[in-house]
C-alpha positions as CSV (number, residue, x, y, z in Angstrom):
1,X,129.6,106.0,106.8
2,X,131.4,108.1,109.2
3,X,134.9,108.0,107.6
4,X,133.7,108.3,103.6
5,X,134.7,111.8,102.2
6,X,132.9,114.8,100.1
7,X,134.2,117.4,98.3
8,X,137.7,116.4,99.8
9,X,136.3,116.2,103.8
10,X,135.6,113.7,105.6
11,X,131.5,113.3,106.3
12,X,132.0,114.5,110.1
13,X,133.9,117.7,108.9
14,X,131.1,118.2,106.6
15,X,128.3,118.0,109.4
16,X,129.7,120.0,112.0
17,X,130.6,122.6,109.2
18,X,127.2,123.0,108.6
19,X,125.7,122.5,111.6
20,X,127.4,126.0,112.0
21,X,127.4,127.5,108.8
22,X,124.6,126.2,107.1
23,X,126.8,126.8,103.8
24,X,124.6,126.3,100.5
25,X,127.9,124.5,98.9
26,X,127.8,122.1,101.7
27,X,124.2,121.1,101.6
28,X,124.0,120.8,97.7
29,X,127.0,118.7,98.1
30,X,125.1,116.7,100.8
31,X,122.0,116.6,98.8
32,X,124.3,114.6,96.3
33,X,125.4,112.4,98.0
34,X,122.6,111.4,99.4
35,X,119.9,111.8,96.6
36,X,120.0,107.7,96.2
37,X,118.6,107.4,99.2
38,X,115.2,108.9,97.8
39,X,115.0,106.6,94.8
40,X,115.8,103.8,97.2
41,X,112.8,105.1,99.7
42,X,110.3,105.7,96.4
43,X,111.1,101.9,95.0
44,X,110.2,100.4,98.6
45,X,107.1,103.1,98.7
46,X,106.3,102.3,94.7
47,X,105.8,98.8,95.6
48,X,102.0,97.9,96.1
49,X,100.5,101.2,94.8
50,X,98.1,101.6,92.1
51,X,99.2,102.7,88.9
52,X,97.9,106.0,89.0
53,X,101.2,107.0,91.7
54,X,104.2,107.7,89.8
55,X,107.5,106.5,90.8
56,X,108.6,110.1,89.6
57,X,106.2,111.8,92.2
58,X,106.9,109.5,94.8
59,X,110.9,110.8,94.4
60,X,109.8,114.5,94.0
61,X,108.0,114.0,97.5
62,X,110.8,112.2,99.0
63,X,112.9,114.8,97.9
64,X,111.8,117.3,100.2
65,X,111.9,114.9,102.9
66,X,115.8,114.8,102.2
67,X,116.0,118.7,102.7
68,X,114.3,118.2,106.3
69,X,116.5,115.4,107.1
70,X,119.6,117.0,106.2
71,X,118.2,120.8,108.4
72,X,117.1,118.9,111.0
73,X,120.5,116.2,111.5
74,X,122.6,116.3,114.8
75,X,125.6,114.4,114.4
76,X,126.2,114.6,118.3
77,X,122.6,111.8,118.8
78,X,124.8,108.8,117.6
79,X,122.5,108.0,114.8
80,X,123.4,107.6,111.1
81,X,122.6,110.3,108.7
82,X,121.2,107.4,106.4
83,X,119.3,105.7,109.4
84,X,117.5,109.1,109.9
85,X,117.2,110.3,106.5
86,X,115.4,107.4,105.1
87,X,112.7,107.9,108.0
88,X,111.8,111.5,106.8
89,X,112.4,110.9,103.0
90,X,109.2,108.4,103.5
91,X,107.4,110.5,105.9
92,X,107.5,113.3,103.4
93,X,106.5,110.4,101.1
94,X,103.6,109.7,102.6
95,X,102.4,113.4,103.3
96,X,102.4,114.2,100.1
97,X,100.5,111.1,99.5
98,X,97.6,111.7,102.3
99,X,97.6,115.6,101.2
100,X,96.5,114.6,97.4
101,X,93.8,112.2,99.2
102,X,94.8,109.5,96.0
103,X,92.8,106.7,98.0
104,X,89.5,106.8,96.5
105,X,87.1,106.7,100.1
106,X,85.3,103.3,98.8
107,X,88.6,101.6,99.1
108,X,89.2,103.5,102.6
109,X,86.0,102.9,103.6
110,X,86.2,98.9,102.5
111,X,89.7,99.2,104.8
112,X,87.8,100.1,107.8
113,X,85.3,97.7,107.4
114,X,87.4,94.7,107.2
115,X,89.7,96.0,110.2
116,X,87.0,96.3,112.5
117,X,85.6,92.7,111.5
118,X,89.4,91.0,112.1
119,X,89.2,93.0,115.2
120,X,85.8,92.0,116.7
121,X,86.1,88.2,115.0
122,X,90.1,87.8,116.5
123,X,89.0,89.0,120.4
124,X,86.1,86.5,120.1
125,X,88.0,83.5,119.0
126,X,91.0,84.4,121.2
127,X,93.3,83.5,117.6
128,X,93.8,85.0,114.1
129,X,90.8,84.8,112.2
130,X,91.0,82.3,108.7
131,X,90.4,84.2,105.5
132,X,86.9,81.7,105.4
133,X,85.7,82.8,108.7
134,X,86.6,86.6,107.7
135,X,84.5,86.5,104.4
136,X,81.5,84.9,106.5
137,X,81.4,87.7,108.7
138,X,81.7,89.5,105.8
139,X,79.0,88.0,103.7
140,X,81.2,87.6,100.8
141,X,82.4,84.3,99.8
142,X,86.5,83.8,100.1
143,X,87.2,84.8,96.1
144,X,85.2,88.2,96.9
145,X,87.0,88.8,100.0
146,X,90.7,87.9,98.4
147,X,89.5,90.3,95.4
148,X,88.8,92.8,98.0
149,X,92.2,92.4,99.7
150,X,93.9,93.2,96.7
151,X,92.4,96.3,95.7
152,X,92.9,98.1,99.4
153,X,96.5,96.8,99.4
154,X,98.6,99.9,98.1
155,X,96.4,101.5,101.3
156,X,97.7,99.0,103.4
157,X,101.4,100.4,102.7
158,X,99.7,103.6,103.8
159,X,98.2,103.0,106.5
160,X,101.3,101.3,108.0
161,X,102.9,104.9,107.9
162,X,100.0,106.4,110.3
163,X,101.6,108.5,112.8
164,X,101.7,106.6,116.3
165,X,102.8,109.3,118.1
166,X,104.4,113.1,117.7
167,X,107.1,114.0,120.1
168,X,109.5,116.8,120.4
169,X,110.6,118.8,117.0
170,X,107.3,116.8,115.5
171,X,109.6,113.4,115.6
172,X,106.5,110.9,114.6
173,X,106.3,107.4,115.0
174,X,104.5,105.1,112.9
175,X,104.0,101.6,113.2
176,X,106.4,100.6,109.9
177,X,109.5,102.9,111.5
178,X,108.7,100.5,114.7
179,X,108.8,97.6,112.8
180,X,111.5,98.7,110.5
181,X,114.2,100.2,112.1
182,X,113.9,100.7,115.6
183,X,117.6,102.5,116.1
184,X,116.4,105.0,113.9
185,X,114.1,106.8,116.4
186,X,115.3,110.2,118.2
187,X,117.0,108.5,121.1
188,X,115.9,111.4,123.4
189,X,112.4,110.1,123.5
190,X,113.1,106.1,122.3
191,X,111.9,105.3,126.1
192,X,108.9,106.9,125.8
193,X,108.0,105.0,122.5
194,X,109.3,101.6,124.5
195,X,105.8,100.8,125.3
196,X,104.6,101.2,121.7
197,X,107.7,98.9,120.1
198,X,106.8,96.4,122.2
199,X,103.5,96.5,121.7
200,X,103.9,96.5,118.0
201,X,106.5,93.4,118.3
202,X,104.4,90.9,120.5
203,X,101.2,91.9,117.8
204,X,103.4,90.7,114.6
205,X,104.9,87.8,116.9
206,X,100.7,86.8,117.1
207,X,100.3,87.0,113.3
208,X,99.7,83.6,111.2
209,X,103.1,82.2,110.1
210,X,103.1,83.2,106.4
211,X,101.7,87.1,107.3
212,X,104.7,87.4,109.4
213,X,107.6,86.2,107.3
214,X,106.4,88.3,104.8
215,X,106.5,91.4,107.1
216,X,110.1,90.1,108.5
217,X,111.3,89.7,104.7
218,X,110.1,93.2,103.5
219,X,110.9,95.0,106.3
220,X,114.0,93.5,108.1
221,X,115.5,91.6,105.2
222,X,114.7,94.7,102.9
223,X,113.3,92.1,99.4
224,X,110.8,93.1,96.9
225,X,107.7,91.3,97.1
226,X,108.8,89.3,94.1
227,X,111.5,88.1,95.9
228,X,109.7,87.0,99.0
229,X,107.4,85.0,96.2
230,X,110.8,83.0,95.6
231,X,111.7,82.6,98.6
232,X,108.2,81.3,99.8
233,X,107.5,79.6,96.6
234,X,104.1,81.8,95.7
235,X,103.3,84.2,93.1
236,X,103.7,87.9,93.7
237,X,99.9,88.8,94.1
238,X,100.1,86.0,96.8
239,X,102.7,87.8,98.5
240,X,100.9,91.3,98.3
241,X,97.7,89.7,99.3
242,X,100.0,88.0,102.9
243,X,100.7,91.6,102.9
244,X,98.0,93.0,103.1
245,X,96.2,90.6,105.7
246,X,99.2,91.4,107.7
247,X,98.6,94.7,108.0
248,X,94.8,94.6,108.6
249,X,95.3,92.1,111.1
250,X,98.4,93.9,112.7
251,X,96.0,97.1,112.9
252,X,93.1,95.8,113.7
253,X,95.1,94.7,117.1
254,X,96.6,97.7,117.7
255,X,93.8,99.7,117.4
256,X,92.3,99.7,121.0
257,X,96.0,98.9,122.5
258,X,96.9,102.6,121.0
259,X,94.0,104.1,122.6
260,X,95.2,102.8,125.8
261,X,99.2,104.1,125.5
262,X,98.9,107.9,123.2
């Protein structure tokens, strides 16, 4: 990225230019060049929501998480502009998204509970929990419970983005920036979030086989969920439903460890 050019300058020249000037031309100019990096962030975020969250809203929120990105950018912490824009293009995402309070509280309530049964059924068995032994704790046979894991998954995408930690010039940390990209954080205070990453890793290294590809193929490998179907040979909803047990289980885990480390 470092050597493409705007307006005639190279991207450095730009950056330090405004670092010092903070030149209206020269942010509108970045703002253009950049602005695909907000559709790209809403299509990731889009994916898993109900249909009552826009894909226009979701790049009107985004939008504003550009403007922070591109006010708050130091070109002198070795990280990429596009690294550390798409962070706060979905943090701003996801504000906007907890602000509006979209998740109707039987869904978030429905969340809880089936954390806090993975939790206490996973530290008594001493292994992940099967989807037969979660709907017996449950009292709901396994179609109930899979019926159940499909409406709370656009939460699941949510809760994913809950802040881990707040450091310096409010630099948060949530568990999908751990998962995602790693090199993106602020590297002032990456040792302090150390613990956290490897907390986070060792929990998805635990999760059943399938759950975990499909975090490592959204995430890592950056596919849809309709191309993780291919790739796995199962529908889509099967693939949002690995999803969404991934992330249950992978909080459910890290609940009382995060107690333990904040």
């Amino acid at each position: 990225m470092g050597d493409s050019r705007i307006n005639g300058k190279s991207e450095d020249q730009l950056w330090r230019e405004y670092r010092k000037t903070k030149d209206p031309a020269i942010r509108d100019a970045l703002v253009r060049q950049y602005s695909p990096l907000v559709k790209y962030v809403a299509g990731k975020v889009a994916i898993g929501m109900p249909h009552n969250v826009e894909f226009d809203d979701l790049v009107g929120f985004g939008v504003f998480g550009l403007f922070d990105a591109i006010e708050k950018y130091d070109p002198e912490k070795h990280v990429k502009f596009k690294t550390y824009a798409v962070t706060r293009i979905r943090g701003a995402i996801f504000d906007e998204l907890r602000s509006i309070d979209w998740v109707p509280r039987s869904v978030r309530q429905k969340s809880r509970v089936i954390e806090d049964t993975v939790h206490r059924l996973e530290a008594s068995l001493g292994r992940a929990a099967n989807d037969k032994e979660v709907a017996n704790e449950m009292n709901m046979s396994v179609e109930e419970y899979h019926k159940t894991i499909m409406k709370i998954s656009g939460t699941s995408i949510l809760s994913l983005n809950d802040v881990w930690y707040t450091g310096e010039d409010n630099d948060k940390v949530s568990i999908a920036e751990s998962i995602e990209s790693p090199q993106s954080l602020n590297p002032d205070i990456i040792v302090e979030k150390d613990e956290i990453k490897r907390v986070i890793v060792d929990a998805i290294q635990e999760l059943p086989e399938k759950e975990k590809q499909v975090l490592v193929l959204y995430y890592y490998e950056d596919l849809t969920l309709k191309e993780i179907g291919k790739v796995l040979e199962v529908t889509e909803s099967r693939v949002s439903q690995l999803h969404t047990k991934a992330i249950m289980r992978l909080r459910a885990k890290l609940t009382n460890i995060k107690k333990g480390i904040m």
